[in-house]
N, C-alpha and C positions, 0 to 999 in steps of 0.2 A: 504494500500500500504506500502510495507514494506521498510526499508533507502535505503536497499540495490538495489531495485528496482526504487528506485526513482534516485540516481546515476547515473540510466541510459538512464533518460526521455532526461535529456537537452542535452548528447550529441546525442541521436539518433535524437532529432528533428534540431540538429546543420548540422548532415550529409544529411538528408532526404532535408534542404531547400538549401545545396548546390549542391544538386545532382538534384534537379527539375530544381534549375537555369541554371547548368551544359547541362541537359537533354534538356531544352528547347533551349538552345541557339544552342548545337550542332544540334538539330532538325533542327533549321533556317538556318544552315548549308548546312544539309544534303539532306536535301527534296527538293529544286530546283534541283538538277544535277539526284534527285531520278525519278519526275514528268517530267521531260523534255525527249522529244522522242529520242532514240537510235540514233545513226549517224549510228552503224555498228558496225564490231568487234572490230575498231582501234576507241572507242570514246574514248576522251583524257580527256573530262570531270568526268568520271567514273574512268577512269585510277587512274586520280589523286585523285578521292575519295577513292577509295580501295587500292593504295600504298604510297599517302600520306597524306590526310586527317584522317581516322580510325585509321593508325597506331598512330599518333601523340596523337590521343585521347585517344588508350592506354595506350601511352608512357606514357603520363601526369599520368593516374593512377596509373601506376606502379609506375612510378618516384614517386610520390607524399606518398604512402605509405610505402613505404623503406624510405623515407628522413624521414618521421615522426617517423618511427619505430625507427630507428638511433638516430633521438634528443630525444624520451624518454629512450630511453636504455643508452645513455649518462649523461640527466638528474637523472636518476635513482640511476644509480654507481657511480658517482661522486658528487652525493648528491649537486647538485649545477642549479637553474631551468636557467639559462643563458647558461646553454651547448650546445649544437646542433651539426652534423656531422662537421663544420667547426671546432669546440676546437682544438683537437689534427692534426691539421693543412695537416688530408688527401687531402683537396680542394687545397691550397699552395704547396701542396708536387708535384700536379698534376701539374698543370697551371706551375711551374716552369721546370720541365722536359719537355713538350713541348715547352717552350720557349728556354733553351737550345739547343734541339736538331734542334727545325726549325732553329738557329741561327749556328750551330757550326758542326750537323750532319741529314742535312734534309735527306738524302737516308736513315735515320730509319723511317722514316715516312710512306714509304713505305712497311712496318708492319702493318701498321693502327695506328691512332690518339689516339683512345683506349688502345691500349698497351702501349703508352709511357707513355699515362696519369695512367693507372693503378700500371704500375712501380712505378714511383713518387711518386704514394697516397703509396704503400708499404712502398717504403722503410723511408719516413715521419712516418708512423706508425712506424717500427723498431724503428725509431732513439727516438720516444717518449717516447715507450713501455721497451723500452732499459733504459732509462733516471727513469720511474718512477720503474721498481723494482729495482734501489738501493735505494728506500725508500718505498721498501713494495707494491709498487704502492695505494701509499695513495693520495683520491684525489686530495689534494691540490695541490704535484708534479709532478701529471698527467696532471692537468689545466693549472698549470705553462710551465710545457715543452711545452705542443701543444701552448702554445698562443706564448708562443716564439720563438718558434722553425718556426709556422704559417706565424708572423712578422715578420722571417727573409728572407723566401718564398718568402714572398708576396714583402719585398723590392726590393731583388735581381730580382725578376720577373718586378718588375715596373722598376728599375734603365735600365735593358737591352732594358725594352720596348720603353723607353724613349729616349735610343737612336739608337733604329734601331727601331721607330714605322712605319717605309716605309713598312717594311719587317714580322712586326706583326701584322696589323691593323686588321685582319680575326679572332685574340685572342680574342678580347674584346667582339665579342657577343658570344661564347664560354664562355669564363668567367664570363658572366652573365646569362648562362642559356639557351640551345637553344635546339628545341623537333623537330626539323623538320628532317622527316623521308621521306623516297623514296621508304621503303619497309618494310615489315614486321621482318625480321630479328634482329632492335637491342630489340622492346619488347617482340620479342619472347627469346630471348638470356636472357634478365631481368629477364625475369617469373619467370623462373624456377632458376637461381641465390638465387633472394629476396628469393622464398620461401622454397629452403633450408637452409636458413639463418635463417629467418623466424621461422622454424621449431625448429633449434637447438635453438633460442631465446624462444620459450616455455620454454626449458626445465628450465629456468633461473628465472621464474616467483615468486614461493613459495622463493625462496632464497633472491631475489630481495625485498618482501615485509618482510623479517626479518629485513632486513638494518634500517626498520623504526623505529625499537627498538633502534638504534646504535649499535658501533663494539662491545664494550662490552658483552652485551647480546646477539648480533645476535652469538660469538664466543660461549658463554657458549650453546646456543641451536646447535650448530655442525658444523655450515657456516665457510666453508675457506674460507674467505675473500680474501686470492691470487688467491686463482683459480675462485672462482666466478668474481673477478672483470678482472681476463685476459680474463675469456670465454664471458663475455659480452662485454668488450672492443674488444675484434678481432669480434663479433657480428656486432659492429655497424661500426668499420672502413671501414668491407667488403662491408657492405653495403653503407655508403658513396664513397668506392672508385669505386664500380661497376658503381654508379650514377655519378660521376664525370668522368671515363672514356667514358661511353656513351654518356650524354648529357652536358658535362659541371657542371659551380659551380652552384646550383641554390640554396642559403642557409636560404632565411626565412621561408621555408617551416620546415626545422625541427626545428627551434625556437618556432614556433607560432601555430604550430599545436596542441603540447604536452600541450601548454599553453591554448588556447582552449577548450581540454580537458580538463583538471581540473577546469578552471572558468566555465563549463558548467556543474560542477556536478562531473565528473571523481575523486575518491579519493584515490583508493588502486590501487599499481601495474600492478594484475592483470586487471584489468575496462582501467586505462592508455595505459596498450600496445596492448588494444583489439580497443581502439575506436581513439585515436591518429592516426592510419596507416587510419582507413579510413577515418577520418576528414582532414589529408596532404591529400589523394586521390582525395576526394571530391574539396578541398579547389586548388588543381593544376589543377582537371579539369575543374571548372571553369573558371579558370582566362584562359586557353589557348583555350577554346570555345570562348568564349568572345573577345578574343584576334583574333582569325581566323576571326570570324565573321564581326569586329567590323574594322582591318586593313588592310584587302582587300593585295594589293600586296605586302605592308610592313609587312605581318606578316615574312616575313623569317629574316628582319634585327631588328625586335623588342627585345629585351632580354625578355626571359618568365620569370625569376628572378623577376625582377624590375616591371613587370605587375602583379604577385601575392602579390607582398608585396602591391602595391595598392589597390588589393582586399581585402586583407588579415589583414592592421591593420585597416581599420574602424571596422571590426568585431572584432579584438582584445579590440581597445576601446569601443565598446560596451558592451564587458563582464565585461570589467575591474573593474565596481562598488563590484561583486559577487567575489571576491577574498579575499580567507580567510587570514588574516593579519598572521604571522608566524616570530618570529624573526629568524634570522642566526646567529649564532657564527660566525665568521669567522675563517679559521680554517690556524692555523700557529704552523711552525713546534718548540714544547715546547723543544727547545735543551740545552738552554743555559738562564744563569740572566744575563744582563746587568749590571756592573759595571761602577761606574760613570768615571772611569778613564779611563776605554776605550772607552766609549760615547766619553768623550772628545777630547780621541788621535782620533779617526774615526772623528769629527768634524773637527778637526785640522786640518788633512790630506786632508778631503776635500777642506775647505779652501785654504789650499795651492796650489794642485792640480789646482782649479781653476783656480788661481791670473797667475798661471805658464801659461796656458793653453793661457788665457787673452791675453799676453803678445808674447807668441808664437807666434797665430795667425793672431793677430795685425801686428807683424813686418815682419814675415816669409812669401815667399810667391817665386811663379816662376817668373822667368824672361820674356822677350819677344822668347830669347832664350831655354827657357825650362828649361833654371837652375837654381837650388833652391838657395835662397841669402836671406838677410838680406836687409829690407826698408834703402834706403838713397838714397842720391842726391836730385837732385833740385825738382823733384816732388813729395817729403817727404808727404808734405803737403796738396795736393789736392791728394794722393793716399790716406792719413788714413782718410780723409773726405767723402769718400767710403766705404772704410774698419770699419771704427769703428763703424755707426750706424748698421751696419749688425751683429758684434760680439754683440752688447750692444742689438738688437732687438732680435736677438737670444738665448742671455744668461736668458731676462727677459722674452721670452714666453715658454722655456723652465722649469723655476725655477714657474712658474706661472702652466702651465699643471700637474708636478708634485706634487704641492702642493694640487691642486683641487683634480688630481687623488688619493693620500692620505687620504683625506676628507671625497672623496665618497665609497671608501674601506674602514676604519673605521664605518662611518657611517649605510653603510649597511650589513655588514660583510662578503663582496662576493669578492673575490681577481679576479676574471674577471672585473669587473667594473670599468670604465675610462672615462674620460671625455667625449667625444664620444658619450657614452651610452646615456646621457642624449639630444641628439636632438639637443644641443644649437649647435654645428660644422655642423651638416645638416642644419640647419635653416641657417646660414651664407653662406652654400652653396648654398642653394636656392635662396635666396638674391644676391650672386654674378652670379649666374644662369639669373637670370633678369634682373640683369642692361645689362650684355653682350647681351643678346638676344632681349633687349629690343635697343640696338644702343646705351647705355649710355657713353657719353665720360667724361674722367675724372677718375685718382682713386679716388679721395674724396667723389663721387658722389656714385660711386660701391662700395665703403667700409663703406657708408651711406645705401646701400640697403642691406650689408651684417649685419649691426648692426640691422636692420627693423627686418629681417628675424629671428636673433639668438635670442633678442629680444622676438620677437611673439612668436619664440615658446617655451622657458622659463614662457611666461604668461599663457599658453596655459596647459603647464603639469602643474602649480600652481592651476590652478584654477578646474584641474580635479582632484587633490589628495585633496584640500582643505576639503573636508568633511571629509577623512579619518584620517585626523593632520597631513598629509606629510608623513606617512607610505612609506617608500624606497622600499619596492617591490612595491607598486602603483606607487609612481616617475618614479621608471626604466622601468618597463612596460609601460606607456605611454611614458618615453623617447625612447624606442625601437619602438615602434608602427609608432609614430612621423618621428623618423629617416628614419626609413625604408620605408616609403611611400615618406619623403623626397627628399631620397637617390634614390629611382627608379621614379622619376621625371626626375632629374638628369641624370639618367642612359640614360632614354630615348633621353631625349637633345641631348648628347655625343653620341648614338649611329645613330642620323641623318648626321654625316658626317657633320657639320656646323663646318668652320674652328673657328668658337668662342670656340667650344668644344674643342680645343687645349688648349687657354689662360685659360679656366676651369680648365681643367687639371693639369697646369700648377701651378697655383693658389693652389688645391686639395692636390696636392704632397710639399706643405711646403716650397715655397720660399720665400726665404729673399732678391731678384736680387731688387725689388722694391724700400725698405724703405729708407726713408732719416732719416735725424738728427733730424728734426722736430717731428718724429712720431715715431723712437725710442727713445729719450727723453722723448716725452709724455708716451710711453707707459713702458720705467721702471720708471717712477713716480707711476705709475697705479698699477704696482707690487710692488713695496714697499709697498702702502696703504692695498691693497689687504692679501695681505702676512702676514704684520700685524696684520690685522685684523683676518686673522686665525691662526694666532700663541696666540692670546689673546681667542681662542674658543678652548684651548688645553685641560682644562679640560671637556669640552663638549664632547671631543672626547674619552677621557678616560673611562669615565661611559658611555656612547650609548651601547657600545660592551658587556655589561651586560645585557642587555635586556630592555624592556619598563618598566615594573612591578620593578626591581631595581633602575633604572634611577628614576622612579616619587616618588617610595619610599626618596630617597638623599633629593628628593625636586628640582630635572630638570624639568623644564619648556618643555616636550616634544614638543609640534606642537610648538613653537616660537622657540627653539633649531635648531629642523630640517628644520624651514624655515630658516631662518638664516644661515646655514652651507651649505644649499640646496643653497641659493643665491647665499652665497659666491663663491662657485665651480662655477658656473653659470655666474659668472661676471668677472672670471678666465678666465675662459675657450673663454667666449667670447671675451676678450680682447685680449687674446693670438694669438685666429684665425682670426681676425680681423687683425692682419700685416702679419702674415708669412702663411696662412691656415690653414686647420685641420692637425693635426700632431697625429698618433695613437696612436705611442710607448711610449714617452717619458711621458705621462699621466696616462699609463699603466702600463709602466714596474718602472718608478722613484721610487714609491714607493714598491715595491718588494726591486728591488736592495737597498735600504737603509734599510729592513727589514731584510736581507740578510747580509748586514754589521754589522749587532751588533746594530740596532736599533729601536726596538719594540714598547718602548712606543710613545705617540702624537708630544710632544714637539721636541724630538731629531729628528723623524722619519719626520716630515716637516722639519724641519732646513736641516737635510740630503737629503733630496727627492729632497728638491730646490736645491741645492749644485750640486749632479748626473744630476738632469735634465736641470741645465744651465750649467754643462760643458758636456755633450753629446751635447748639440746642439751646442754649438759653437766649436766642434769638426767635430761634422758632418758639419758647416756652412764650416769650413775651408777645409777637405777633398772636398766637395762637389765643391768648388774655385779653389783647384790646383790639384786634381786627372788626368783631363782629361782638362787641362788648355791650352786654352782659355776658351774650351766650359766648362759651371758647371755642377751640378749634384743638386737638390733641396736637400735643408738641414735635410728634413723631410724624402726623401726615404734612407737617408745614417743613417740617427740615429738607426735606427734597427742594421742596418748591423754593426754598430759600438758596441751597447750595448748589442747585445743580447749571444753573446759569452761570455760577460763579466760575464753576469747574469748567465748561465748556467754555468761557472765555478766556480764561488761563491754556486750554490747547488750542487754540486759534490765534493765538498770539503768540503760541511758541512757533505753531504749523508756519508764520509769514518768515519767520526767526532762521526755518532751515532753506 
């Protein structure tokens, strides 16, 4: 048996035992309404097996191998395995145009949902596509723009949701994924879409596997690396945005499938973009047989998202031993050296920056009458006994996210990875999922069950990478896997209509309305120590980015390094979400924007990450206070809307630089 042939044993028998289970379930489906005696021409039983039962089980196919096709084709060009149709933020681009327009111009609706949504995902692509050829369209700018540009989507989508959710409440299971059909039309409209996509995605195949050589090489063998990566990049948006206009966001499908594929053997290009479309195929029609079969009259308000990722990552961790360990560079744009004298003026400035910020929004604030003024009078004193644990719980979960986010960027060399990634924020969430649903009175108690949660599932990715030494593609792949079965727990909770799935929410989206004195004191104690402790793991960070084989040459202690740096993020992270929620951006982008500023290496780039990301957030705490004052706005959905502008003109101004 030759390697090449063997390549392709594990993923055929990957698809062959999804498609039995697929096979069997839809059978159990289908065979009552098949066996049961005619009523007559108008049986309504049949009806609904032939315009909406079948269709759905296509959809799922379709859907399923376009979404996969899309996250290898992404994976592919941007040389990055964390990619998936979400990156370049077509799914945000969507979701936010229809919330616009149901908001501000619902008579476009009547056009179809599809159309506004496909708009959206466009013009979200422009703006990316736009963004990365003033830098070549090199992937790292490409990553950068969609995760930011995604972020600020997805704010502004939640900010409006949040306060007309009367008027959007029908978005959410949309947003997460919904396949339920009435007729044959929208997978007959797919078909032929995917597969002339599909088609011109061949032609990209032999180019695609030169990449593996790098740009270098692949350039001296003939590859325009511009026109290759525009003709696959508009490849996979089309195909994300066709699926987003149709059926909504449904995104672990293209994550985990590509993934799949390769820990089951998949290793050249070509074998990836043959057996990933039917492993998402396979892998979506499963989980939504299953789901028919299994939810009876709640299959229409279930999110099919959130039910594949529950299928979807025990199979992930199961492969996950068979993963060939692969360092990454991480890859950052070599424009400029750092000078200690500008290290120190960008230090400086942030400092100040701060201290101003501090200061501002401690005293600054509206009136009863809506006019802006300056704190005084007699209620001096019990108003900044409100105000200041919120600035001080926000400045340290902020300066805390971004230091972890930092950590875990260095550490694995993947500029998508953020705190998040790692499960420990779903785990919290899960946890505050419980206590609500469980009757728990009390925050101490619910911020007891959210540490159980964040917790468990930190011990949980330790003890599965433990054999490998903490290898970071093992970590984040079980922290993805983790999360996202997490996260579509959750989903499902939230989309039962239980008004606790409000206060979840609520929670979710990063507010600060809670904390008292007590527990923000406690909690920038916590950051100080924390913080510390990975500013004294500065060299550790320095040499990882060299590889395994350099690092243990110096004399690094690899697996105690990576646990160690692994915890710290981890204890970060969870301290952070533990008062104010998961927060996406500021763990994400903190350390960008400080790489962005003139500061590349370990030491500077945490002292700055912390800096940006505790004054974002107590920017965002304070917009989020008097924007729309009385009512707030969570600190967590305005942080995007605040930094991501910022970010994006800081690489536009370096982009004119090269």
């Amino acid at each position: 048996m030759t390697k090449s042939y063997r390549d392709h044993v594990g993923p055929a028998l990957v698809v062959l035992l999804l498609l039995t289970v697929g096979l069997v379930a839809s059978w159990a489906l289908v065979s009552p309404v098949l066996s049961a005696p005619s009523t007559g021409d108008y049986d309504i039983q049949r009806m609904v097996l032939c315009y909406s039962t079948l269709p759905r089980l296509a959809t799922a196919l379709i859907v399923g191998a376009a979404l996969a096709l899309s996250g290898i084709l992404f994976q592919q060009v941007l040389r990055n395995p964390l990619a998936d149709p979400t990156t370049l933020g077509v799914s945000a681009g969507a979701n936010l145009a229809l919330v616009l327009v149901s908001l501000f111009l619902p008579g476009l609706l009547g056009a179809g949902r599809d159309v506004v949504a496909l708009t959206g995902s466009s013009v979200a692509a422009a703006i990316v596509i736009g963004l990365g050829a003033r830098r070549s369209f090199s992937p790292y700018s490409l990553v950068l723009s969609g995760l930011v540009l995604s972020l600020w989507c997805g704010a502004l989508s939640a900010i409006l949701t949040y306060l007309n959710e009367r008027y959007l409440a029908s978005l959410f299971i949309w947003g997460a994924g919904s396949l339920a059909q009435t007729s044959w039309s929208i997978p007959v409209s797919l078909l032929w879409k995917v597969g002339a996509v599909a088609v011109l995605s061949a032609f990209t195949v032999k180019p695609l596997g030169l990449l593996d050589l790098g740009e270098t090489a692949s350039r001296a063998l003939g590859v325009n690396l511009f026109r290759l990566r525009l003709m696959v990049i508009a490849c996979a948006v089309a195909l994300a945005a066709f699926v987003a206009s149709a059926v909504g966001v449904i995104a672990f499908i293209g994550l985990v499938a590509p993934t799949i594929a390769r820990l089951a053997g998949a290793r050249r290009p070509q074998q990836l973009l043959v057996w990933s479309p039917l492993i998402g195929a396979a892998l979506l029609f499963v989980a939504d047989s299953l789901l028919q079969l299994f939810a009876g009259s709640l299959t229409e308000f279930l999110p099919t998202g959130a039910v594949t990722a529950i299928f979807g990552s025990p199979l992930l961790l199961a492969l996950l031993p068979r993963l060939k360990i692969r360092h990454r560079i991480q890859q950052t744009a070599a424009r400029f050296v750092s000078r200690r004298k500008n290290v120190a003026r960008s230090l400086l400035f942030g400092i100040g920056l701060l201290v101003v910020l501090l200061v501002f929004s401690s005293l600054m604030g509206r009136g009863s009458d809506g006019e802006w003024a300056l704190l005084s009078g007699e209620f001096t004193d019990k108003i900044l006994a409100i105000r200041l644990p919120r600035v001080l719980s926000a400045l340290a979960s902020g300066a805390m996210l971004a230091v972890a986010g930092t950590i875990l960027q260095r550490l694995t060399g993947n500029e998508m990875v953020s705190p998040e990634v790692l499960g420990i924020s779903a785990g919290a969430t899960f946890g505050m999922a419980i206590a609500l649903f469980a009757a728990t009175t009390g925050l101490p108690s619910r911020l007891a069950f959210a540490a159980l949660g964040a917790l468990l599932v930190l011990a949980i990715i330790f003890i599965s990478s433990r054999r490998s030494g903490f290898a970071p593609e093992r970590v984040l792949l079980a922290g993805i896997a983790l999360s996202a079965m997490v996260d579509a727990v959750v989903g499902i909770l939230s989309s039962t209509g239980d008004p606790r799935a409000v206060l979840l929410m609520r929670w979710i989206s990063g507010s600060t309305y809670l904390v008292e004195a007590g527990s923000a004191i406690t909690e920038t104690a916590i950051a100080v120590l924390l913080i510390a402790a990975a500013l004294l793991s500065r060299r550790w960070l320095d040499i990882l980015p060299l590889g395994p084989s350099p690092s243990a040459a110096i004399g690094l202690p690899l697996s105690r390094a990576r646990l160690m740096l692994f915890g710290i993020a981890g204890l970060l992270t969870a301290a952070a979400t533990l008062t104010v929620g998961p927060l996406s951006f500021v763990g994400l982008m903190g350390p960008h924007l400080a790489r962005e500023a003139g500061l590349p290496r370990s030491l500077p780039q945490m002292i700055g990450a912390a800096l940006i990301g505790g004054a974002l957030m107590v920017l965002a705490d304070f917009i989020g206070r008097t924007l729309v004052a009385p009512y707030q706005i969570p600190a967590g959905m305005v942080s995007a809307l605040v930094g991501a502008p910022f970010l994006i003109y800081l690489m536009t101004r370096k982009a004119k630089a090269i």
